[in-house]
PDB file with SEQRES, HELIX, SHEET and CRYST1 records, atoms N, CA, C and O in Angstrom:
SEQRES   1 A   53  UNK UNK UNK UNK UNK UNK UNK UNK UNK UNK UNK UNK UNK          
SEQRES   2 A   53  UNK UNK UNK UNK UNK UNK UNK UNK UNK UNK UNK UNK UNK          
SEQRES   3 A   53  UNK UNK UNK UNK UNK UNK UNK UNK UNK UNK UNK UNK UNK          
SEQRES   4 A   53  UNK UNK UNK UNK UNK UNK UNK UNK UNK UNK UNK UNK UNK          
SEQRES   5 A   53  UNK                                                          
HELIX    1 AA1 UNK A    3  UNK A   16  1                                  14    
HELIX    2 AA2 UNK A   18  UNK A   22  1                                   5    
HELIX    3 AA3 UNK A   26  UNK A   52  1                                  27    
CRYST1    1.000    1.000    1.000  90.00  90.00  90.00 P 1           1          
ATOM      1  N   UNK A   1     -57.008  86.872 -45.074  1.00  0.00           N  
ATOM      2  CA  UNK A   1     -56.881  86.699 -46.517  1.00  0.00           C  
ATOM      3  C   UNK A   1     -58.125  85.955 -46.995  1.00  0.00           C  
ATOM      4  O   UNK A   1     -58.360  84.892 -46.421  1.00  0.00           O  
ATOM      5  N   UNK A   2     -58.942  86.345 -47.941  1.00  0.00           N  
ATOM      6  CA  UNK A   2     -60.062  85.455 -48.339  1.00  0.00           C  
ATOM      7  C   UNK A   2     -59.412  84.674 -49.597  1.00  0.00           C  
ATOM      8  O   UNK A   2     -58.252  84.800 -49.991  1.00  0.00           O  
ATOM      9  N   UNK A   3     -60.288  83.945 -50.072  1.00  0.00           N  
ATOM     10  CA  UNK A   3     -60.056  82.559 -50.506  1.00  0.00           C  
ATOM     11  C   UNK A   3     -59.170  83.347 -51.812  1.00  0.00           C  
ATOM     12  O   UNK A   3     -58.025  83.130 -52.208  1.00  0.00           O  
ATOM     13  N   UNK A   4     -59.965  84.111 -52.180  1.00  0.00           N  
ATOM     14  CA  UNK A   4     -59.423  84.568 -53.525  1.00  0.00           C  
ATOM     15  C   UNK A   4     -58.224  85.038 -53.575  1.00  0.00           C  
ATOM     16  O   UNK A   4     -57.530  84.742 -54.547  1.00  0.00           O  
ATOM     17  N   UNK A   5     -57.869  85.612 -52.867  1.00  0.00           N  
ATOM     18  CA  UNK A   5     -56.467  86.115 -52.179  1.00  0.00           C  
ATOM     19  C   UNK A   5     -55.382  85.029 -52.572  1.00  0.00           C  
ATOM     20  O   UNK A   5     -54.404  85.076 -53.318  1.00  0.00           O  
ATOM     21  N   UNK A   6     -55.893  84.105 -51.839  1.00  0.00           N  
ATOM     22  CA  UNK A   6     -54.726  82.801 -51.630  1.00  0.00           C  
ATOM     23  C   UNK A   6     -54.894  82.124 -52.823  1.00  0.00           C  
ATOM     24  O   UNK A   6     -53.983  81.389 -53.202  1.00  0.00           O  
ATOM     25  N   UNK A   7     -55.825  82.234 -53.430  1.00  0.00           N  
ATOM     26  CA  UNK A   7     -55.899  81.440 -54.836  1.00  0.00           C  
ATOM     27  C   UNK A   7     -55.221  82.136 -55.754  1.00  0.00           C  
ATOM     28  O   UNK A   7     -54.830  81.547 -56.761  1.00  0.00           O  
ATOM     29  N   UNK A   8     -54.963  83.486 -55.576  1.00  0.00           N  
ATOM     30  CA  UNK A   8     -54.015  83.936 -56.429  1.00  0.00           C  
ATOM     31  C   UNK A   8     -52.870  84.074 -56.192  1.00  0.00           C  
ATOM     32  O   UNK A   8     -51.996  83.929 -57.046  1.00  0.00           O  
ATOM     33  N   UNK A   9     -52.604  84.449 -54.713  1.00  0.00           N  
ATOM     34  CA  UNK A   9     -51.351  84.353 -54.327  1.00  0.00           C  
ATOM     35  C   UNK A   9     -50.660  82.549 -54.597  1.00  0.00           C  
ATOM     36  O   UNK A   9     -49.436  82.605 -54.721  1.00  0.00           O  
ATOM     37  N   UNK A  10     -51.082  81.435 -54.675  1.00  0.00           N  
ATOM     38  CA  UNK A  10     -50.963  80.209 -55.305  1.00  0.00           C  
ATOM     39  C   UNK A  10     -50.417  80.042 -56.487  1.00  0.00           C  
ATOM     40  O   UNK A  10     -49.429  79.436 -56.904  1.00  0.00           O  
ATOM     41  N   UNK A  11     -51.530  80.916 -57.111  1.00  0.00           N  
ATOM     42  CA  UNK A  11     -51.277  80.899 -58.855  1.00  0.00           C  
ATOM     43  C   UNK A  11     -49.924  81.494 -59.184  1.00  0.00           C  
ATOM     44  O   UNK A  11     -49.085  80.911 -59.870  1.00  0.00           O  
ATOM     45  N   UNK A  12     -49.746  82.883 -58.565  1.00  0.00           N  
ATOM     46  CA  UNK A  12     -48.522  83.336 -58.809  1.00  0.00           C  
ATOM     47  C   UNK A  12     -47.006  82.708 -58.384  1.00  0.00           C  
ATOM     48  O   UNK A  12     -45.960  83.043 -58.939  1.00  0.00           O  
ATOM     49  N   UNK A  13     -47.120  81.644 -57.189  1.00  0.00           N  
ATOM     50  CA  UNK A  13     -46.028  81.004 -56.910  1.00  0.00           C  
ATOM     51  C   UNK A  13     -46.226  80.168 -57.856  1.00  0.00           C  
ATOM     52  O   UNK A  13     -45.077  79.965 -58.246  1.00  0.00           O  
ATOM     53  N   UNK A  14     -46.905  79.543 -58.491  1.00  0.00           N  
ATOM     54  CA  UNK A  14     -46.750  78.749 -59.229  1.00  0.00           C  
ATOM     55  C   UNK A  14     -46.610  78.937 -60.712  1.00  0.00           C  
ATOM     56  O   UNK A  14     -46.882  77.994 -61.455  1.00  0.00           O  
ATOM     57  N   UNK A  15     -46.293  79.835 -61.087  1.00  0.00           N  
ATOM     58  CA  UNK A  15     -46.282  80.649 -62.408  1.00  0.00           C  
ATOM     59  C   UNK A  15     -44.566  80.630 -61.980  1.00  0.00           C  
ATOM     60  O   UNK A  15     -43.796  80.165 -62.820  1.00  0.00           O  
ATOM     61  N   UNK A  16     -44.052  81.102 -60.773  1.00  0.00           N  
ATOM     62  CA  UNK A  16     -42.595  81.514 -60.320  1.00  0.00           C  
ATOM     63  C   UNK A  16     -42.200  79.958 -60.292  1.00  0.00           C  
ATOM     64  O   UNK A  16     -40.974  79.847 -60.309  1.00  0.00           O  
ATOM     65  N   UNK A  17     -42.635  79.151 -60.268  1.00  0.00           N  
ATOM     66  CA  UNK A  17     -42.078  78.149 -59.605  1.00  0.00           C  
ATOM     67  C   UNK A  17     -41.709  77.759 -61.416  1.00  0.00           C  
ATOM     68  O   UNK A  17     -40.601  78.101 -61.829  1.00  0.00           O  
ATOM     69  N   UNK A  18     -42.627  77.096 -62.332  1.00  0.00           N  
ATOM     70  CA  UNK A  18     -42.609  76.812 -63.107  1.00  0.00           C  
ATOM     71  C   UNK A  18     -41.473  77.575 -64.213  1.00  0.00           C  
ATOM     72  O   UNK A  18     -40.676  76.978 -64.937  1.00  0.00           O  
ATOM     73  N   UNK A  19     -41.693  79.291 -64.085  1.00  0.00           N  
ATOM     74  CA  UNK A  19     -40.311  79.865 -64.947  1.00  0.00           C  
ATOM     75  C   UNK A  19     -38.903  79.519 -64.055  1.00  0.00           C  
ATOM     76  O   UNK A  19     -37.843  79.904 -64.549  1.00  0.00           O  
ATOM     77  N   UNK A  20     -38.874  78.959 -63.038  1.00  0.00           N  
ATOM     78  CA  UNK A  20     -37.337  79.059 -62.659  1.00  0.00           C  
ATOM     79  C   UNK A  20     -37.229  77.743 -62.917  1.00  0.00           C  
ATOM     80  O   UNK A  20     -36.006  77.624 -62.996  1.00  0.00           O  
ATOM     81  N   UNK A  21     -37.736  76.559 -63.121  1.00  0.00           N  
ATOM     82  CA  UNK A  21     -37.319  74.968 -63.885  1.00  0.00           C  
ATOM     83  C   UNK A  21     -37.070  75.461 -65.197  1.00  0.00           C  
ATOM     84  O   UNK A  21     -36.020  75.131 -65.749  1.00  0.00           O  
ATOM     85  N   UNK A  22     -37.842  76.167 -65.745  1.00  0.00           N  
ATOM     86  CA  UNK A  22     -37.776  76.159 -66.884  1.00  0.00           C  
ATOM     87  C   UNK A  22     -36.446  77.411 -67.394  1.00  0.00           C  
ATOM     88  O   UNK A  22     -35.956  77.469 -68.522  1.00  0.00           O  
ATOM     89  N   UNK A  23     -36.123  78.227 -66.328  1.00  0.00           N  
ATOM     90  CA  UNK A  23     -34.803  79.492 -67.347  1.00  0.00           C  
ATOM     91  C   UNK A  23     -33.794  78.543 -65.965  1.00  0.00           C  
ATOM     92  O   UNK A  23     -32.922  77.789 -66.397  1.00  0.00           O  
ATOM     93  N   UNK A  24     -33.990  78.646 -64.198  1.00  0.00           N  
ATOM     94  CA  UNK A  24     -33.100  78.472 -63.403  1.00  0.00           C  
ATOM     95  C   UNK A  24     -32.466  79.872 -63.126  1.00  0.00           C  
ATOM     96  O   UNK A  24     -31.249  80.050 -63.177  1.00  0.00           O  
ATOM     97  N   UNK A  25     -32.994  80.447 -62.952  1.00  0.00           N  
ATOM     98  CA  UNK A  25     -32.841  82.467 -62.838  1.00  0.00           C  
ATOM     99  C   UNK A  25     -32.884  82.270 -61.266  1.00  0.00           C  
ATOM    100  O   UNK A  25     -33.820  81.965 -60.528  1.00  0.00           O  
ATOM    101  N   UNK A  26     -31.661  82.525 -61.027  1.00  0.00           N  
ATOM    102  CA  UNK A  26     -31.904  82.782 -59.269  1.00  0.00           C  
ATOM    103  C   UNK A  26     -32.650  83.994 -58.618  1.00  0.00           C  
ATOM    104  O   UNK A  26     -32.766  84.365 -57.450  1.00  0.00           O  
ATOM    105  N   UNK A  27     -32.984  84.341 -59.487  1.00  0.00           N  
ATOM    106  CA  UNK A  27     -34.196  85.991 -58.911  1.00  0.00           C  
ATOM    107  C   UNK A  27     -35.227  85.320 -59.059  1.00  0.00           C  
ATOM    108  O   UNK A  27     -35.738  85.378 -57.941  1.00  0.00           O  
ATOM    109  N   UNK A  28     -35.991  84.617 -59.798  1.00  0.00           N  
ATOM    110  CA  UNK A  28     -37.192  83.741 -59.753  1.00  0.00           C  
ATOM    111  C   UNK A  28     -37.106  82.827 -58.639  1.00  0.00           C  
ATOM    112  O   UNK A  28     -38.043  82.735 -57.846  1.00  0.00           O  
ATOM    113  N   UNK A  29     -36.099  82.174 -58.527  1.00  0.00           N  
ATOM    114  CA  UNK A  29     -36.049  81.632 -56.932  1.00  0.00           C  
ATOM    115  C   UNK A  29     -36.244  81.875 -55.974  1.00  0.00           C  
ATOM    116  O   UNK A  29     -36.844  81.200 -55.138  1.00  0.00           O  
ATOM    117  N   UNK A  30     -35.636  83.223 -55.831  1.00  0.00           N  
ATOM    118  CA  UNK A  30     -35.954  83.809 -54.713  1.00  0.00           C  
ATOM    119  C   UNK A  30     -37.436  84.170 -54.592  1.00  0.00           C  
ATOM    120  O   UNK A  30     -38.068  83.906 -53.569  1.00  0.00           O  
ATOM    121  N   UNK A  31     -38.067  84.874 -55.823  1.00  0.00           N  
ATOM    122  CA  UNK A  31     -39.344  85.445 -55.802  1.00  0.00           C  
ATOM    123  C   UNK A  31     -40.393  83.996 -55.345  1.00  0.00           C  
ATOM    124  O   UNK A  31     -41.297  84.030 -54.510  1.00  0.00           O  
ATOM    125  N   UNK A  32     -40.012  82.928 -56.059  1.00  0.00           N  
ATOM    126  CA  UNK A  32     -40.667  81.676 -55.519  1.00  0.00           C  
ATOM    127  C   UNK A  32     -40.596  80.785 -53.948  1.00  0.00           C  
ATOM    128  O   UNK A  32     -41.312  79.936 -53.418  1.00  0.00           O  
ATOM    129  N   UNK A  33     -39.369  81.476 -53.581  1.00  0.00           N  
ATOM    130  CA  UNK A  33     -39.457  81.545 -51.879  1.00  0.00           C  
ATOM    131  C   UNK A  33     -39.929  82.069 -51.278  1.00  0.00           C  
ATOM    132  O   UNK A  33     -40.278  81.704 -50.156  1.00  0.00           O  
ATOM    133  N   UNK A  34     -40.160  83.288 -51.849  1.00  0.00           N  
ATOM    134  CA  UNK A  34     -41.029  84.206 -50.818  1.00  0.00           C  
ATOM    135  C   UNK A  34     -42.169  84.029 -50.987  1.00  0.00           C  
ATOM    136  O   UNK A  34     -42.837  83.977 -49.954  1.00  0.00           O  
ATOM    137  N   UNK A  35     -42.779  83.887 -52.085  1.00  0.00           N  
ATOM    138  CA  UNK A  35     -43.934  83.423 -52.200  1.00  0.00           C  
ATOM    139  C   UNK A  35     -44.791  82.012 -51.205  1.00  0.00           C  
ATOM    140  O   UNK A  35     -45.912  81.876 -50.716  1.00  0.00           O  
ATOM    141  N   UNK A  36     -43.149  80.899 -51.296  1.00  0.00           N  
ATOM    142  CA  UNK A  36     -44.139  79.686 -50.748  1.00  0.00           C  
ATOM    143  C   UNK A  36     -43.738  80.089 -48.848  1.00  0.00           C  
ATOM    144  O   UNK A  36     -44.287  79.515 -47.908  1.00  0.00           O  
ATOM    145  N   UNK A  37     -42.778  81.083 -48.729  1.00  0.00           N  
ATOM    146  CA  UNK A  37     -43.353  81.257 -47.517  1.00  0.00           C  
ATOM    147  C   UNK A  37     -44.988  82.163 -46.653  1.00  0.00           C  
ATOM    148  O   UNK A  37     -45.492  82.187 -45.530  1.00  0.00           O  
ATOM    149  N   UNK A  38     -45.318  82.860 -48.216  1.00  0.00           N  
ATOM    150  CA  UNK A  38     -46.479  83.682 -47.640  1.00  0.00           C  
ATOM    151  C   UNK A  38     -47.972  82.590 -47.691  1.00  0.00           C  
ATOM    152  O   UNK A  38     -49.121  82.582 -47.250  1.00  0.00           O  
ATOM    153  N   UNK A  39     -47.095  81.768 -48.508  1.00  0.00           N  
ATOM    154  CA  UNK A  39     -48.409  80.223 -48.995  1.00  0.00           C  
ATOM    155  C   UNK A  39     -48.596  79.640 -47.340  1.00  0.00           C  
ATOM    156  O   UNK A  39     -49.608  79.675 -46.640  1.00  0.00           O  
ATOM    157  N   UNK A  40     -46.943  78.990 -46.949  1.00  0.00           N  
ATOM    158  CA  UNK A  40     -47.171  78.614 -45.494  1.00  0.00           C  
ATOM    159  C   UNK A  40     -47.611  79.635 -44.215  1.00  0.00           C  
ATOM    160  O   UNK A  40     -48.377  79.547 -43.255  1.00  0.00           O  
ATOM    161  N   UNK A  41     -46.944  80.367 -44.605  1.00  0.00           N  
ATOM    162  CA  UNK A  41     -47.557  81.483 -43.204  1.00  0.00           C  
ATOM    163  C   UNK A  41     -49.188  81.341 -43.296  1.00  0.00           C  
ATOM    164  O   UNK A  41     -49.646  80.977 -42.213  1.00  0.00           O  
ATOM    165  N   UNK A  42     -50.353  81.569 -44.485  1.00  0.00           N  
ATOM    166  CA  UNK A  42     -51.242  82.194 -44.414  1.00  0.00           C  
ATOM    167  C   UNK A  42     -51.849  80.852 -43.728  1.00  0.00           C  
ATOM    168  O   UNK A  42     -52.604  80.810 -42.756  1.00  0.00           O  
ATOM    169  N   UNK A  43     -51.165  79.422 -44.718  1.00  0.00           N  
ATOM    170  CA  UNK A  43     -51.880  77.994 -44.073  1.00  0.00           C  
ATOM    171  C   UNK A  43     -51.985  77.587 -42.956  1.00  0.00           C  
ATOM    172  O   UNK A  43     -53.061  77.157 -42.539  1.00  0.00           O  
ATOM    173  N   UNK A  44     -50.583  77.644 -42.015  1.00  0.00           N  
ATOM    174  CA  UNK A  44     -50.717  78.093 -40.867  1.00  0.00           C  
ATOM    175  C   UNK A  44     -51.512  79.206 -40.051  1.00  0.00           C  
ATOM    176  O   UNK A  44     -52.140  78.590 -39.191  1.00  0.00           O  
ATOM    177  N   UNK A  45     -51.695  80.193 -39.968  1.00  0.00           N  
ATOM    178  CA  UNK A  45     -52.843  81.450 -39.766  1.00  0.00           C  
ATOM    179  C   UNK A  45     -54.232  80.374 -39.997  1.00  0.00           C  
ATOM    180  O   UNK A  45     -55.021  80.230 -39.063  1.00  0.00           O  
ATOM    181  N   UNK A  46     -54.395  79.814 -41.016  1.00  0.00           N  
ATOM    182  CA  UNK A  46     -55.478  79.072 -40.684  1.00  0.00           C  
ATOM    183  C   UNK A  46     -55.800  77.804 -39.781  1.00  0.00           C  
ATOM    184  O   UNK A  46     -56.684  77.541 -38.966  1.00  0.00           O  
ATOM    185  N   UNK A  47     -55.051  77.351 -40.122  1.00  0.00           N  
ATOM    186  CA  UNK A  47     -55.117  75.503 -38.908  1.00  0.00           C  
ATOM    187  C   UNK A  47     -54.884  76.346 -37.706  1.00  0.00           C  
ATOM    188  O   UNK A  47     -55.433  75.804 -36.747  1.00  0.00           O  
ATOM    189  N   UNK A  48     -54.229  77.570 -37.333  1.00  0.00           N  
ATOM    190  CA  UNK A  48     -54.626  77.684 -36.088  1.00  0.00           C  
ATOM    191  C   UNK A  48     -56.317  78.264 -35.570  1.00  0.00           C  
ATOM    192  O   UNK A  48     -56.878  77.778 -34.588  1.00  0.00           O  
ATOM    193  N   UNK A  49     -56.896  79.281 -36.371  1.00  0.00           N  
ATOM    194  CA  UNK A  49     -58.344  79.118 -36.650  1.00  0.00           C  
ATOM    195  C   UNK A  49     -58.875  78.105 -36.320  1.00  0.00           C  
ATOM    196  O   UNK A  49     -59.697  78.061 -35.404  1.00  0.00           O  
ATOM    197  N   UNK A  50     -58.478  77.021 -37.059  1.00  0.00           N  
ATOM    198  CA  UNK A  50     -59.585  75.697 -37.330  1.00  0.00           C  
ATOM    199  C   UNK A  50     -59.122  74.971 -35.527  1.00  0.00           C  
ATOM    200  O   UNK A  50     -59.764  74.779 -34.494  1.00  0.00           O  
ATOM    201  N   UNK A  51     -57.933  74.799 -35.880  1.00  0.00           N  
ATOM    202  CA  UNK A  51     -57.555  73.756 -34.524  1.00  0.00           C  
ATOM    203  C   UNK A  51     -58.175  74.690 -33.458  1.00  0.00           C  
ATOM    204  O   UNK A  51     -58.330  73.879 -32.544  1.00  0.00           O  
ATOM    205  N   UNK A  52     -58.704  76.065 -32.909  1.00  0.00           N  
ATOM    206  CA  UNK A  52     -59.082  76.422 -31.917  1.00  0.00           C  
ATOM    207  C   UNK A  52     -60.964  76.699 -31.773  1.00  0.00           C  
ATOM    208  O   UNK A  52     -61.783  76.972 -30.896  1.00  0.00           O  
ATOM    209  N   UNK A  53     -60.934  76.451 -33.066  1.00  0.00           N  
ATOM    210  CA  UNK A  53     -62.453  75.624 -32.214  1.00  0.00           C  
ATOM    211  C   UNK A  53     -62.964  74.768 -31.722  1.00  0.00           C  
ATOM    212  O   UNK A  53     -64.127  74.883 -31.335  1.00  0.00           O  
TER     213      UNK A  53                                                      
END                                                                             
């Protein structure tokens, strides 16, 4: 994933994150879970990069 990738994939959890405080729509929830798991997966994918040099 290059930077830009994740900077948008970011933006968009956080666009999800912000409409479900603000309506509490359990479909935005969900969409904001999946999202912050593709946030952790990718962060992870990286520290293992970094930690193996």
């Amino acid at each position: 994933m290059t930077g830009r990738q994740f900077f948008d994939l970011v933006s968009r959890l956080r666009a999800c994150q912000k409409e479900y405080f603000r309506t509490r729509d359990k479909t935005v929830l969900s969409q904001a879970k999946e999202l912050e798991r593709a946030v952790d997966t990718e962060i992870e994918r990286v520290n293992k990069i970094i930690n193996s040099k």
